[in-house]
N, C-alpha and C positions, 0 to 999 in steps of 0.2 A: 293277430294273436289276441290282441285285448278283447275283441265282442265274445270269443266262445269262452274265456276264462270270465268276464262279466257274468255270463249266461250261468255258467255255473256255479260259478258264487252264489249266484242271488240265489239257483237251485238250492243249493246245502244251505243256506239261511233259512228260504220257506220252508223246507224238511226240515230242521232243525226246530225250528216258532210251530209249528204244525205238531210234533210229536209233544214239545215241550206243553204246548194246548192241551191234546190229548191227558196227560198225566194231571195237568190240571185240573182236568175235567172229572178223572176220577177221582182225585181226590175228594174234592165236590160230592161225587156219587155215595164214596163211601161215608162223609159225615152225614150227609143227609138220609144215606139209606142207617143208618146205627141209630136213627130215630126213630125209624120204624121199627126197628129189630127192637128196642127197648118197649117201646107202646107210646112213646111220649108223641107222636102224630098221631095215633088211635085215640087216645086221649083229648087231645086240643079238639079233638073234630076236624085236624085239620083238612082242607078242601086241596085237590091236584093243582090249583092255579098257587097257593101257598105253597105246599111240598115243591112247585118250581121255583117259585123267591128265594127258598131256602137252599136248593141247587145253585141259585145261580147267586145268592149272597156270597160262595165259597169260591166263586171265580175269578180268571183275572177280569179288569175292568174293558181290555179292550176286547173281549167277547160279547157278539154282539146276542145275549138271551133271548132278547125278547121273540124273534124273528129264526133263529135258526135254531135253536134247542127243542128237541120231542123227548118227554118223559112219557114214559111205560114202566107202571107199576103193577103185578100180577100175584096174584096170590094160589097155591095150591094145595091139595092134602098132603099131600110129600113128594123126594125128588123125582120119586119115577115116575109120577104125573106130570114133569112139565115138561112144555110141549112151547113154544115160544114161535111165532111168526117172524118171516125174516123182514129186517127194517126197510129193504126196497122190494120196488115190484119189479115187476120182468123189464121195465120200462126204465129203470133206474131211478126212479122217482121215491117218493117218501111211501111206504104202503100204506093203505087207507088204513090198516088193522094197530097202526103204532099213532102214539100217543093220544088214544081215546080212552084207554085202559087205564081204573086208579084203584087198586087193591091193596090197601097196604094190611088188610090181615087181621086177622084173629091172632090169640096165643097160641103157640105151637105149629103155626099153619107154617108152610114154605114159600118167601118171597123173592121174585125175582124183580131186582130194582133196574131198565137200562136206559140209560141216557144217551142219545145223538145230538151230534152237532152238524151241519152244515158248513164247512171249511171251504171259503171262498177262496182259491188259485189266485196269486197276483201275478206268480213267474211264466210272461210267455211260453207259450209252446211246453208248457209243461203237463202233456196232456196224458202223460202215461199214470199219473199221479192221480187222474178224478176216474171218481166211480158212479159217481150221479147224472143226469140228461142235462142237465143244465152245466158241468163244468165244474162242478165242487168237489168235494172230499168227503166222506160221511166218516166222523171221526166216535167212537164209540166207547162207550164205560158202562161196567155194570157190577149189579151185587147180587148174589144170592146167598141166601139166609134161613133159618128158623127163626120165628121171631122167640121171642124168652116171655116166661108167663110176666105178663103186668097187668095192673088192679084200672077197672074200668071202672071211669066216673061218668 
């Protein structure tokens, strides 16, 4: 009796740190994408490998950034112009087309902010859970937005 109730514990712990990740993650997305919406990234100049420090400043610590995070930031004339690549390929792998993209916009443009993580399985035989070629979880947050008019320096 104890190995299948071990088993499932540990399941509903990883689903549980997993999802709990996820909400963390957006959270993350939303403060970092309301910088864009504001202009205050349009402004700094800031560059896509900073708009990530800033993603990944608002995380928990034991997410691993540097290595499993893709940011995609897209900019468009409005919403029925967006058109969004999906984050894997047929292969289940990361698509070449994500996190190459850093648009964070003009005033008035439409931004779609989305962030993936790579969520590494530690619960055996928990394979009903990944979506990736490799065994992971692609765990996802995003924002879409109008940015608001601000004063370019």
């Amino acid at each position: 009796m104890a190995p299948p109730f071990l088993a499932l514990m540990l399941a509903i712990f990883e689903v549980g740190i997993m999802l709990f990740s996820e909400y963390v993650i957006q959270h993350g997305v939303a403060t970092a994408a309301r910088m864009i919406r504001t202009g205050e990234v349009q402004t700094a100049n800031m560059t896509v490998s900073e708009f990530r420090t800033l993603v990944c400043g608002n995380l928990a610590g034991y997410l691993d950034c540097q290595s499993n995070l893709k940011v995609d930031v897209r900019k468009f004339t409005d919403f029925d112009a967006v058109s969004l690549p999906p984050p894997l390929d047929a292969n289940g792998d990361f698509s070449a087309q994500i996190g190459g993209t850093y648009e964070p916009g003009d005033p008035y443009e439409v931004v779609v902010v989305r962030v993936y993580y790579a969520w590494s399985l530690f619960t055996p035989g928990l394979t009903l859970m990944d979506n990736m070629s490799d065994g992971r979880r692609l765990l996802a947050a995003g924002a879409a937005f109008r940015n608001e008019p601000f004063a370019s320096s």
